[in-house]
C-alpha positions as a LaTeX table, in Angstrom:
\begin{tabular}{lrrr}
\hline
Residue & $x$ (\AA) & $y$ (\AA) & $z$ (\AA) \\
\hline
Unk1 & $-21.39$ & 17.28 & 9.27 \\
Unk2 & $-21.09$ & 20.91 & 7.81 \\
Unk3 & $-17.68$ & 23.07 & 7.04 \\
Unk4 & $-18.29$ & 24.41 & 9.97 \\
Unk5 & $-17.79$ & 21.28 & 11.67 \\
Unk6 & $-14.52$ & 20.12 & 9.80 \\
Unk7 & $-12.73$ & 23.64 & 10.25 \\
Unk8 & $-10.05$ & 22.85 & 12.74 \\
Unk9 & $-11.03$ & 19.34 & 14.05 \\
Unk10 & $-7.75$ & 18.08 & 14.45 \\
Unk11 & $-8.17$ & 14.19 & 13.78 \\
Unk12 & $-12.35$ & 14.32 & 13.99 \\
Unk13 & $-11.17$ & 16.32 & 10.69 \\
Unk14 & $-12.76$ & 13.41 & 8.09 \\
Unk15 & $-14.05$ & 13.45 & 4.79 \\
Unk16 & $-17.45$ & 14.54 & 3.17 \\
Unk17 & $-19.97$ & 11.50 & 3.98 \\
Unk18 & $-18.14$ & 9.73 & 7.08 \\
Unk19 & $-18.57$ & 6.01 & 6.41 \\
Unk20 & $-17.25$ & 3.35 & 8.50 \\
Unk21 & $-17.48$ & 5.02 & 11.50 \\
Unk22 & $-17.09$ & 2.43 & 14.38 \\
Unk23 & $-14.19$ & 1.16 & 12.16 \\
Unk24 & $-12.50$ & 4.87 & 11.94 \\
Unk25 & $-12.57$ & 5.22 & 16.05 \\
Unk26 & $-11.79$ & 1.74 & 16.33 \\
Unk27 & $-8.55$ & 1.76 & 14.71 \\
Unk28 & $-7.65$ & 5.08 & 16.00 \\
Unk29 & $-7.99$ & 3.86 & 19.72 \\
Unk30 & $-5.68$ & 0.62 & 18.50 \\
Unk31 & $-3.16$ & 3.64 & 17.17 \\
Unk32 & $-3.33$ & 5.68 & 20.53 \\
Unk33 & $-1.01$ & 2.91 & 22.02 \\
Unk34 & 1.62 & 3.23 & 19.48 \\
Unk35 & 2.43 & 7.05 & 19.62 \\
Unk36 & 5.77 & 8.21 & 17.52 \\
Unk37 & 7.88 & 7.16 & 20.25 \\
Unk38 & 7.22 & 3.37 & 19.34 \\
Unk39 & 7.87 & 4.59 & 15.80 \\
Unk40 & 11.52 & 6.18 & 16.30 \\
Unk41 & 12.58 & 2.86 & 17.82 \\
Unk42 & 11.54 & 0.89 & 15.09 \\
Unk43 & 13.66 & 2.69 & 13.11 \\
Unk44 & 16.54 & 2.45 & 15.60 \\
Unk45 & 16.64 & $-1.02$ & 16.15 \\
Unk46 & 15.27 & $-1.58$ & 12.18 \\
Unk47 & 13.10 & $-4.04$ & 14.14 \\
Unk48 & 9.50 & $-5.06$ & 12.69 \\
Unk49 & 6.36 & $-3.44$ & 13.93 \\
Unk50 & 4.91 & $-6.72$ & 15.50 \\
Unk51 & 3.27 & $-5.61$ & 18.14 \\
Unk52 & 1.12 & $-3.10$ & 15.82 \\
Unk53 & 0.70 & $-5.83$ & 13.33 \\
Unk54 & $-0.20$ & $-8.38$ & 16.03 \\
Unk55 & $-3.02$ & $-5.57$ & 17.83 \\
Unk56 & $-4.54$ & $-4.81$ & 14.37 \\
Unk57 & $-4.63$ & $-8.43$ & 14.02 \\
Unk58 & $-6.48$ & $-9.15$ & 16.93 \\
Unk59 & $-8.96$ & $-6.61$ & 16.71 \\
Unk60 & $-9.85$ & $-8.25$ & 13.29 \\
Unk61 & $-9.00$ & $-5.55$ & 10.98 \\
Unk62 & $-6.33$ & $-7.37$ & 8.79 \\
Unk63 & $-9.04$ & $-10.20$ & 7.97 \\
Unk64 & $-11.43$ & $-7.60$ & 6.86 \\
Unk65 & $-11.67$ & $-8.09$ & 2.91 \\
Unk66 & $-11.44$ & $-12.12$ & 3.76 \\
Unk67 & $-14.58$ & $-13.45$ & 3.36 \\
Unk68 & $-16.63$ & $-14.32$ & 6.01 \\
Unk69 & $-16.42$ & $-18.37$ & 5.12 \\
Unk70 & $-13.30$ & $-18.31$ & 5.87 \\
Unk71 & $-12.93$ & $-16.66$ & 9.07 \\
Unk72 & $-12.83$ & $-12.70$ & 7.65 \\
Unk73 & $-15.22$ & $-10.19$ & 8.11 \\
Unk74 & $-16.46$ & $-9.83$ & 3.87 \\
Unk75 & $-16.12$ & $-6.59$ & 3.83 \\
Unk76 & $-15.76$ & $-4.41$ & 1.25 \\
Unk77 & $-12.40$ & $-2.82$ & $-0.67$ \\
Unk78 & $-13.55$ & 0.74 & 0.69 \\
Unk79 & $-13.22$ & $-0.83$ & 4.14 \\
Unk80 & $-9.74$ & $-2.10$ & 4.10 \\
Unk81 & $-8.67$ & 1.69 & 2.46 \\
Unk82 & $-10.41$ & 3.27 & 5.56 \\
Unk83 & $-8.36$ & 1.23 & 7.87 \\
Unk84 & $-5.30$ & 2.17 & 6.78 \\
Unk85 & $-6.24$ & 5.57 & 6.24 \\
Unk86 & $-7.02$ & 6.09 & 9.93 \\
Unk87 & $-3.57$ & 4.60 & 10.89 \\
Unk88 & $-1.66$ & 7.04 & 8.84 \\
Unk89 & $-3.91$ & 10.09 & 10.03 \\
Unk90 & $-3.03$ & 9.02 & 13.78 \\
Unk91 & 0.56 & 9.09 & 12.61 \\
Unk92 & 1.59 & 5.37 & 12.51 \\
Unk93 & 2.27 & 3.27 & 9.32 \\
Unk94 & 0.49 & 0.70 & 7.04 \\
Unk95 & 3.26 & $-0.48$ & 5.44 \\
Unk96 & 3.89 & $-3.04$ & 7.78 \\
Unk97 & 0.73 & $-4.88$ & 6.92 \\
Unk98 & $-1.14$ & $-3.39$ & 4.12 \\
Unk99 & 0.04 & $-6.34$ & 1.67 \\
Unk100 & $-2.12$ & $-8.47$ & 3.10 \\
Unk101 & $-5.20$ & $-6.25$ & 1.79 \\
Unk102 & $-4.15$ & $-5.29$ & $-1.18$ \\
Unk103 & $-3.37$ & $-8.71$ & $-2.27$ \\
Unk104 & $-6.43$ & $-10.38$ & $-1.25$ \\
Unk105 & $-8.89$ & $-9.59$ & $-3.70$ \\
Unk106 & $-6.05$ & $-11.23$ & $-6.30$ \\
Unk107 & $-6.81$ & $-14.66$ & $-4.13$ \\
Unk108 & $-10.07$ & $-14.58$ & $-3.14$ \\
Unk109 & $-10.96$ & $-14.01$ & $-6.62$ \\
Unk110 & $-8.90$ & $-16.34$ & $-8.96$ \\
Unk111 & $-7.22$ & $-19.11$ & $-6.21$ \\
Unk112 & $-8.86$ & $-22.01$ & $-6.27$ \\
Unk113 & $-11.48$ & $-23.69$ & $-3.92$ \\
Unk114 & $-8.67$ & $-25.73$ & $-2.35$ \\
Unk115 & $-6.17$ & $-23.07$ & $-2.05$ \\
Unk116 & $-8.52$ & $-20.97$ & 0.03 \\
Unk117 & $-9.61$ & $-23.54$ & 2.67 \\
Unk118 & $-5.92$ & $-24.12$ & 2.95 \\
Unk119 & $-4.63$ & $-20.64$ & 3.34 \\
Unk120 & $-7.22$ & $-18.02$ & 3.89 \\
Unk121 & $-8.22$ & $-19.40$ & 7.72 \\
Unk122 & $-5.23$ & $-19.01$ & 9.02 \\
Unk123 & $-4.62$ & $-15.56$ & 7.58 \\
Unk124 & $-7.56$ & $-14.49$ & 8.95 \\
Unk125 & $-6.31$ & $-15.71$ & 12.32 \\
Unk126 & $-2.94$ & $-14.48$ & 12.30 \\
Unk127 & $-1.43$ & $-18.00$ & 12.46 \\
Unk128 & $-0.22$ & $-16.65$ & 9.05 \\
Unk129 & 1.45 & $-14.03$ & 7.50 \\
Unk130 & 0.43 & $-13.13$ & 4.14 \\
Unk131 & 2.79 & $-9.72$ & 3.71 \\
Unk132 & 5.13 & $-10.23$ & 0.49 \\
Unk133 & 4.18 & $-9.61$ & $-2.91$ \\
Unk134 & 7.07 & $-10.27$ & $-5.73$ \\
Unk135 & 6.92 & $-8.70$ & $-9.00$ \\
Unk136 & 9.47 & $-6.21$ & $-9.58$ \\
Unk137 & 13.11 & $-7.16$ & $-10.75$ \\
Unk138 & 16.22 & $-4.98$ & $-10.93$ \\
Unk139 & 16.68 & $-4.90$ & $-14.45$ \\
Unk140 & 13.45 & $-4.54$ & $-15.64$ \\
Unk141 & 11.75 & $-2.37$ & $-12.97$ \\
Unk142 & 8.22 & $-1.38$ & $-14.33$ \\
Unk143 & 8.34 & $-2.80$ & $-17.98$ \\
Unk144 & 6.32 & $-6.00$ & $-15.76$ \\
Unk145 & 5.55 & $-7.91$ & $-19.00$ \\
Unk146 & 9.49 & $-8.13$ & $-20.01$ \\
Unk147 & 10.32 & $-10.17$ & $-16.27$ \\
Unk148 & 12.44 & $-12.76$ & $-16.72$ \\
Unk149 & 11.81 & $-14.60$ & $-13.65$ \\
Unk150 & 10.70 & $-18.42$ & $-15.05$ \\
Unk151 & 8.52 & $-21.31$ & $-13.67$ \\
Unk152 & 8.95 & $-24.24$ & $-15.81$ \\
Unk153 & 6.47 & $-27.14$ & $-15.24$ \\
Unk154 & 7.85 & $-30.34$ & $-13.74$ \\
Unk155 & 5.24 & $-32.87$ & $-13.07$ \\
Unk156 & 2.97 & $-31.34$ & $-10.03$ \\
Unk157 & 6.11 & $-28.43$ & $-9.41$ \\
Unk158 & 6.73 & $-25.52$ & $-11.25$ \\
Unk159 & 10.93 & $-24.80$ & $-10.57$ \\
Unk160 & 11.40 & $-21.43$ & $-10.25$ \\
Unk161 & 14.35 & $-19.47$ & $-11.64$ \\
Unk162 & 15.08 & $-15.68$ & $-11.14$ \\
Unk163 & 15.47 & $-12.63$ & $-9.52$ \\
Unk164 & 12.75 & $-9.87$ & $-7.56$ \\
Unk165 & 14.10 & $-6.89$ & $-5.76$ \\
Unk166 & 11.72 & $-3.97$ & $-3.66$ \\
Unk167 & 9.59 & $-7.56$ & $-2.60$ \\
Unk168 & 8.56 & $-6.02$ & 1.43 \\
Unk169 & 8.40 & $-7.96$ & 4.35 \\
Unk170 & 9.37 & $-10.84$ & 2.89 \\
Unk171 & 11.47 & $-12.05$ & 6.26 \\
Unk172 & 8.41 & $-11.10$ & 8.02 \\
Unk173 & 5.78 & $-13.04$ & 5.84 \\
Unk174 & 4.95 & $-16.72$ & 5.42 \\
Unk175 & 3.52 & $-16.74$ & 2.13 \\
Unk176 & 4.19 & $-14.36$ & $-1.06$ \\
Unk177 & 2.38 & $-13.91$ & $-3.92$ \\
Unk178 & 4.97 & $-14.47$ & $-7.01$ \\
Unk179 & 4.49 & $-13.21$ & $-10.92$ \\
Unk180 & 6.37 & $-15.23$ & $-13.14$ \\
Unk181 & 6.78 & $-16.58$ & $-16.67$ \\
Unk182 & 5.79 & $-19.43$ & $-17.56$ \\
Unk183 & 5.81 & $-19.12$ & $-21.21$ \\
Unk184 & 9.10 & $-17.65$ & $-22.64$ \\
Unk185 & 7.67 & $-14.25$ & $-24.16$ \\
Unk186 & 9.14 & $-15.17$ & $-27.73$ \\
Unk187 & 6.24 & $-17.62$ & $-27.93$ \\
Unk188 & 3.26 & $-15.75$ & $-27.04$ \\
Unk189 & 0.96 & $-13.72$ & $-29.48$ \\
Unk190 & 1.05 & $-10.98$ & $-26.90$ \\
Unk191 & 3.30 & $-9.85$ & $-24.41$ \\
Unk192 & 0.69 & $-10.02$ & $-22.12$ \\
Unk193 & 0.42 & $-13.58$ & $-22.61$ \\
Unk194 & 2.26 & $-16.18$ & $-21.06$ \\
Unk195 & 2.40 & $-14.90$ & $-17.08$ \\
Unk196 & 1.45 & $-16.42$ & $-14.11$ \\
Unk197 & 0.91 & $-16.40$ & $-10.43$ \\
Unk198 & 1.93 & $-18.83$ & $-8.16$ \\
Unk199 & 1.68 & $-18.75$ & $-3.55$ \\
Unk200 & 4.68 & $-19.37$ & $-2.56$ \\
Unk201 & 4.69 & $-20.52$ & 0.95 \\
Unk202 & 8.18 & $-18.80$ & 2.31 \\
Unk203 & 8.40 & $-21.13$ & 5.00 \\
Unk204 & 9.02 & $-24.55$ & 3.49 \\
Unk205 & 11.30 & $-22.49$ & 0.70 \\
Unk206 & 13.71 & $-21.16$ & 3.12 \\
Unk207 & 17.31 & $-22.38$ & 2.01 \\
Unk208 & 15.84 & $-24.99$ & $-0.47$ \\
Unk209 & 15.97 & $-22.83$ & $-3.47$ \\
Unk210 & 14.60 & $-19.17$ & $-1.65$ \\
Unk211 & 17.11 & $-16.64$ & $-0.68$ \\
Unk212 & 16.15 & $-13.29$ & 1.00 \\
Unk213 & 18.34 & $-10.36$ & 1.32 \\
Unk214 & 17.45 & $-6.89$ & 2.84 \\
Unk215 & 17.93 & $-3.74$ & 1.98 \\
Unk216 & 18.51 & $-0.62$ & 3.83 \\
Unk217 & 16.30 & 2.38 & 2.81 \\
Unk218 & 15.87 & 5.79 & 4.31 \\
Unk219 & 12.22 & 4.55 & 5.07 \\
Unk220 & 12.25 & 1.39 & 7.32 \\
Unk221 & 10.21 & $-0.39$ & 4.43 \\
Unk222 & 11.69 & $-3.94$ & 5.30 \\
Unk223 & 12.40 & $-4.42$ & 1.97 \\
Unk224 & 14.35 & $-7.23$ & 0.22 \\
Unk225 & 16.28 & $-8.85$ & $-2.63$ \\
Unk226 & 14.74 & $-12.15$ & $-3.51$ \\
Unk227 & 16.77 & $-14.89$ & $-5.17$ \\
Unk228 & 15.32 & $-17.98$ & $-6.61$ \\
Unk229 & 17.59 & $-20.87$ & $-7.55$ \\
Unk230 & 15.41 & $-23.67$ & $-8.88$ \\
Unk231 & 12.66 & $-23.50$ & $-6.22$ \\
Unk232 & 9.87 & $-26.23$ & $-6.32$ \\
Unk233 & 6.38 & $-24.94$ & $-6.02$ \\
Unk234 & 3.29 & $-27.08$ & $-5.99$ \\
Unk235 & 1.17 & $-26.69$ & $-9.22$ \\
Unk236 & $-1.78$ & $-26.55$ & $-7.08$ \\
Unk237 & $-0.93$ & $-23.32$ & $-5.75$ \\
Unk238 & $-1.02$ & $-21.52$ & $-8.95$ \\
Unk239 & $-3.35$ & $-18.56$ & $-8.74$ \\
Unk240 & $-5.88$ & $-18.23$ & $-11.37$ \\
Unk241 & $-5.38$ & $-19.88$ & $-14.65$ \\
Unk242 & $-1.88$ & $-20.39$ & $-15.93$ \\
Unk243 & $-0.64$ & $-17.80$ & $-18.48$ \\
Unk244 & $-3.37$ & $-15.32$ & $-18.11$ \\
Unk245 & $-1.33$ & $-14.08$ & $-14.55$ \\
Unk246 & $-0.90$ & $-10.47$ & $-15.91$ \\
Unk247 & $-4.84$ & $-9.95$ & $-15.97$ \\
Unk248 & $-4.84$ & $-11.54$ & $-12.64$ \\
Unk249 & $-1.89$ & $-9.33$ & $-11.05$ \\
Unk250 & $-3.77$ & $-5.82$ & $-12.68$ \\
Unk251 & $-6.56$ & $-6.98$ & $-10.12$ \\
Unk252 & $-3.95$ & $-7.25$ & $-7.32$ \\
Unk253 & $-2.16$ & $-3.93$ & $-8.97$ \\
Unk254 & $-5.53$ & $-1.72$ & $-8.97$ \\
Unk255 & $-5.95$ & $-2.34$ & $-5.33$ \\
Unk256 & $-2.64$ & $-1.60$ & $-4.19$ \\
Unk257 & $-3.14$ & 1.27 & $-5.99$ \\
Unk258 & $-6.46$ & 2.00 & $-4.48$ \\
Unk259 & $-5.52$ & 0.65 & $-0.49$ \\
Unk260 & $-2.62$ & 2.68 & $-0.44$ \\
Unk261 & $-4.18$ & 5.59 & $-1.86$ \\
Unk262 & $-6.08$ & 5.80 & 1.34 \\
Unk263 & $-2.57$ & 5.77 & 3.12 \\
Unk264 & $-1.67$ & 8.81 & 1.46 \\
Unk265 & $-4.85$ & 10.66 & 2.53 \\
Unk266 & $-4.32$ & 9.69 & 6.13 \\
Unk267 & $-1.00$ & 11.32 & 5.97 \\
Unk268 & $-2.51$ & 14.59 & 4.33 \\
Unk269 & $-4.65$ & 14.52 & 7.49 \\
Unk270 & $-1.89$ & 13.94 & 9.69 \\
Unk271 & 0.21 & 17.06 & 8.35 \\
Unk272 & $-2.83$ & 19.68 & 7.93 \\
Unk273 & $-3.91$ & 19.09 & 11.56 \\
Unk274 & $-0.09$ & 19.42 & 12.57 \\
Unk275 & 0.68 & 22.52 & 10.54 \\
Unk276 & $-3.28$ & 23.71 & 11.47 \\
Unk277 & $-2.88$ & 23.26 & 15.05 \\
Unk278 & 1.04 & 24.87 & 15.50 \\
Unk279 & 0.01 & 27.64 & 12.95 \\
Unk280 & $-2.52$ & 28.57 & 15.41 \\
Unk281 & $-0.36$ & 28.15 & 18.44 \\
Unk282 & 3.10 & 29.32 & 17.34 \\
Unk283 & 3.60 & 32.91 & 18.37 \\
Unk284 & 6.38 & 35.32 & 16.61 \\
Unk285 & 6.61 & 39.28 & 16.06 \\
Unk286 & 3.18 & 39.08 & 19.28 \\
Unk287 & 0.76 & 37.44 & 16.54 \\
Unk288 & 0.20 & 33.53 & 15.74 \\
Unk289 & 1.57 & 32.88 & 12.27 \\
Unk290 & $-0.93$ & 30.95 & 11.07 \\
Unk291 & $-2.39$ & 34.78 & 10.85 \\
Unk292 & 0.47 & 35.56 & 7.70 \\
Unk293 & $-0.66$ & 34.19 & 4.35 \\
Unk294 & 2.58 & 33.07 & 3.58 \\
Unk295 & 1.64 & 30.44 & 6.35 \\
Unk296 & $-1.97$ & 30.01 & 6.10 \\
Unk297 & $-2.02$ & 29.25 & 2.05 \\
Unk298 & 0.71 & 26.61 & 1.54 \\
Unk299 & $-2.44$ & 24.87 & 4.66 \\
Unk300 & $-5.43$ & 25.65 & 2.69 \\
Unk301 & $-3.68$ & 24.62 & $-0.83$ \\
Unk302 & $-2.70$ & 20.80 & 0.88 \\
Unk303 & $-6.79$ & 21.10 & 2.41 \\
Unk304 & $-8.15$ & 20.98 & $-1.02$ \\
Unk305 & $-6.15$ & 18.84 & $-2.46$ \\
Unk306 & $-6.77$ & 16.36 & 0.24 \\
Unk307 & $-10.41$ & 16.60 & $-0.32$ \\
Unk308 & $-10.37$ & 16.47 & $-4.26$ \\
Unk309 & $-8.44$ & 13.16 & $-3.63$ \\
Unk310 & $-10.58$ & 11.86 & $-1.25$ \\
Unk311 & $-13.26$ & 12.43 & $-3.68$ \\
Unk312 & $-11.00$ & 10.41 & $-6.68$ \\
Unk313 & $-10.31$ & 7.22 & $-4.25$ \\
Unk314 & $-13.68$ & 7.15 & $-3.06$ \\
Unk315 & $-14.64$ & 6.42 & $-6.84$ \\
Unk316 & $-11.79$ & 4.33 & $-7.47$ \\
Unk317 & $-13.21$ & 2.05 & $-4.71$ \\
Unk318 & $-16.59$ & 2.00 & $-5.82$ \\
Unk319 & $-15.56$ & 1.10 & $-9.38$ \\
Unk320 & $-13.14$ & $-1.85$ & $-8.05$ \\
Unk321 & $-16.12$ & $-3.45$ & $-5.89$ \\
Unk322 & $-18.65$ & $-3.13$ & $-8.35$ \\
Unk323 & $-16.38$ & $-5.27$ & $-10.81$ \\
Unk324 & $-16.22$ & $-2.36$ & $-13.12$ \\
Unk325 & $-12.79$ & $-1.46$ & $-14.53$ \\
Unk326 & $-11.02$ & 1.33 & $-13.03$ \\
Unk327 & $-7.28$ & 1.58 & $-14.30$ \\
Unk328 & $-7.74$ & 5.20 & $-14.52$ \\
Unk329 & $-9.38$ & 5.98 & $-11.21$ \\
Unk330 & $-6.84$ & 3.78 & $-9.68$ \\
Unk331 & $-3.57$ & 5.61 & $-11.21$ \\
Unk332 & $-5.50$ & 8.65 & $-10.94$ \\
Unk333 & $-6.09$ & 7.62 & $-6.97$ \\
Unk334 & $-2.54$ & 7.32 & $-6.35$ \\
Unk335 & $-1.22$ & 10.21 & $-8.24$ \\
Unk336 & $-3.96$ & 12.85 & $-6.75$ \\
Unk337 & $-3.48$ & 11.45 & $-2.95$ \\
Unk338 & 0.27 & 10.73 & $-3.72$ \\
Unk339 & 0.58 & 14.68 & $-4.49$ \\
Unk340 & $-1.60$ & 15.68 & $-1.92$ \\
Unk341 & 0.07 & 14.08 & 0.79 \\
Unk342 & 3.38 & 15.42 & $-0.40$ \\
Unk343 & 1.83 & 18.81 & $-0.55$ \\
Unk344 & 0.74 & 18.75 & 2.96 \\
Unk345 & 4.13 & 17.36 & 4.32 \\
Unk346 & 5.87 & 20.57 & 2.26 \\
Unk347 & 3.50 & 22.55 & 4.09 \\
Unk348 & 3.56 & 20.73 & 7.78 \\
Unk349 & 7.72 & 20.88 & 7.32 \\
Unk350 & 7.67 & 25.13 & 6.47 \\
Unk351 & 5.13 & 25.96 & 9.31 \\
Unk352 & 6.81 & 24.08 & 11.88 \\
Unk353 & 10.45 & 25.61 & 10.39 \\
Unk354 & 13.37 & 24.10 & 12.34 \\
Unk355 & 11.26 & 21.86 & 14.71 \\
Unk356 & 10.22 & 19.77 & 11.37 \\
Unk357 & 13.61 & 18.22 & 11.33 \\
Unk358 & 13.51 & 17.36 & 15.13 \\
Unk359 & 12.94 & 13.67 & 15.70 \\
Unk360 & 10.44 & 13.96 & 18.46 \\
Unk361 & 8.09 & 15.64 & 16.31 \\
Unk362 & 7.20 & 12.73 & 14.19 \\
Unk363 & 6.68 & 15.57 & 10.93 \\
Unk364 & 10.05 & 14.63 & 9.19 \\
Unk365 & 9.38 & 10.57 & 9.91 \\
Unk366 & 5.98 & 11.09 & 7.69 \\
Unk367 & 7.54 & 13.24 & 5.57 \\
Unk368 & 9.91 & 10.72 & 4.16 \\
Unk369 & 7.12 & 8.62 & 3.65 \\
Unk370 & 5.40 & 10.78 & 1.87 \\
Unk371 & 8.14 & 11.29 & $-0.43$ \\
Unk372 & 8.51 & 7.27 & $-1.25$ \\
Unk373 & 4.20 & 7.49 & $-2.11$ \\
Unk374 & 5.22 & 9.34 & $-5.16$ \\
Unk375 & 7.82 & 6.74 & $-6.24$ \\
Unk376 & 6.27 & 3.46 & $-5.52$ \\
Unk377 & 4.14 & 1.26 & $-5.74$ \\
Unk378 & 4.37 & 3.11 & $-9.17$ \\
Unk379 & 6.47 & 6.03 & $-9.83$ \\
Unk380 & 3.89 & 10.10 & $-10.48$ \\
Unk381 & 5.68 & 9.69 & $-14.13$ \\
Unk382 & 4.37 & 6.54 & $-15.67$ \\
Unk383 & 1.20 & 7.37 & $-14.32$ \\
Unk384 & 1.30 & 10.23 & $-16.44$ \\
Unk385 & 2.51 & 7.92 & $-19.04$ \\
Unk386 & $-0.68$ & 5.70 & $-18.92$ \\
Unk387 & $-2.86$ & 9.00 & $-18.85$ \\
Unk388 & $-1.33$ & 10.45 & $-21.98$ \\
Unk389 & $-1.61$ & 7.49 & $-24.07$ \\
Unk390 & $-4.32$ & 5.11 & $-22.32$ \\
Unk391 & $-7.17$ & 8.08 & $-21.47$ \\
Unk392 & $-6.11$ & 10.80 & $-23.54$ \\
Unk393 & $-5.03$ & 8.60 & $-26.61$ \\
Unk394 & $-1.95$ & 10.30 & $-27.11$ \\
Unk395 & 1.12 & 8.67 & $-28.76$ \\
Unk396 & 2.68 & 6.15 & $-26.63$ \\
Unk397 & 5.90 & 7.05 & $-25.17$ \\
Unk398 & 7.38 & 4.08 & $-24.53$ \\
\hline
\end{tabular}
């Protein structure tokens, strides 16, 4: 495929070296039944996106990074990111299932034996949910390695005792993947020390220590407050080796980083085709106004910036499935895409002028989606933070 051939493409708009094809026009057909309409009501009603989740399911693309042992399709990191990629270009969302990606290389690669035949089956079925991830807590928001969420051991139990807040879908999950401390932090050599992971299966927690609490955002995120109040969880579903959980989370960290990356170059494609496509349409003063610069630059700006990111995640992908370690390209993944997709949506919202803010046009639904990518999973400024002092060497600020 030349420039020629991406110029004005609409969605067949894809980047340099299309791989996964199949998958790509696969997952778009599965999107074609869920236009924005289905969307808007969601955020009505707040209601989950089950039906989405439950075709995606089906068609096998939310068992794609589970091996093929246990009932996934084995395929690789780059995969999953493509797959959620192509639902945000078509306009619908991956935050209603893209936990279940991100936090699968974190299980396939440190659970245990045991704790895979037990679990990873019936995720890769869809007889259960595997959609909540807990690691953030009110008070100490990003500093991770100060949480003061603690699992004491108790025979074959760890009790549980804390606080998470911004843990997703946890009402619409069955199992959620939960960083805690095990060893107070005034007893480790190193910070880093002294962390753990533990599966926590939500449904036999419920009401026996486990209390979930939503809250209302501007983006239907289904996102909660998670209490625990001495909750008993089996030792035997401790993931990875206990106290080495923060090395074991990065893993589980990089690829959220990575997977949702892709999310934000999906939406970049989704807002240059819309601003493309109207720009060329939209008649005013007897010539389109794509033809004014003040139009047509704000496009082309967003169109390189998608395709510099592209180029970034790509890497970041390769690095991550190679084994290789890739904390830059990761937090340089999400900031470039992050940006990019923001970019775009600034762009999309001052072509399309008043219509942007009209509901039926999907462009201001995206566009507060957009603006959450540059907050979370990790906020454009501590990015910057890890650049300055972790690439560049400079003095850290914090």
């Amino acid at each position: 495929m030349n420039d020629a051939d991406l110029a004005g493409e609409g969605l067949a708009m894809v980047p340099v070296g299309n791989d996964f094809p199949e998958i790509r026009e696969a997952v778009r057909a599965i999107c074609r039944n869920f236009p924005g309409e289905y969307w808007r009501k969601l955020e009505d009603t707040g209601a989950y996106a089950k039906e989405f989740v439950a075709a995606l399911t089906e068609a096998g693309f939310l068992s794609a990074l589970i091996p093929e042992a246990y009932g996934g399709s084995g395929l690789p990191l780059r995969a999953g990111g493509v797959i959620l990629e192509e639902i945000h270009a078509s306009g619908c969302s991956g935050n209603t299932c893209h936990a279940q990606m991100y936090m699968m290389a974190m299980l396939v690669r440190y659970g245990s034996d045991e704790l895979k035949k037990r679990y990873l089956p019936g995720i890769a079925s869809g007889e259960v949910r595997y959609q909540s991830f807990g690691v953030t807590e009110p008070t100490t928001g990003s500093d991770t390695l100060k949480l003061k969420t603690r699992a004491v051991r108790d025979g074959d139990h760890y009790v549980v005792n804390g606080q998470k807040i911004w843990t997703s879908r946890a009402l619409h999950s069955d199992l959620m993947t939960l960083l805690v401390r095990t060893t107070p932090v005034d007893q480790v050599k190193r910070r880093t020390d002294g962390l753990s992971v533990l599966l926590v299966d939500i449904r036999e927690s419920l009401g026996k220590g486990l209390t979930i609490r939503p809250i209302e955002t501007m983006v239907k995120h289904q996102t909660n407050e998670v209490f625990y109040d001495n909750l008993r969880v089996p030792v035997e579903n401790l993931i990875g080796v206990e106290g080495s959980g923060f090395k074991h989370i990065l893993e589980g960290m990089n690829s959220e980083r990575i997977l949702v990356s892709h999310e934000s170059l999906g939406d970049a494609r989704y807002f240059i085709e819309k601003a493309t496509n109207y720009a060329k349409e939209r008649v005013v003063f007897g010539r389109p106004i794509g033809q004014n610069q003040g139009i047509q630059f704000p496009i082309a700006r967003a169109y390189s910036e998608w395709r510099a990111a592209d180029l970034m995640v790509r890497t970041a992908a390769a690095k991550f499935q190679a084994g290789l370690p890739c904390g830059e390209e990761a937090n340089l993944s999400r900031l470039m895409s992050s940006e990019a997709a923001w970019n775009a949506g600034e762009a999309c919202m001052q072509t399309h002028g008043g219509f942007a803010v009209a509901r039926e046009y999907d462009i201001e639904r995206k566009w507060r989606s957009a603006r959450v990518q540059r907050i979370a999973p990790i906020s454009t400024n501590l990015i910057l933070a890890y650049i300055g002092h972790g690439v560049l060497g400079l003095p850290k600020s914090y």
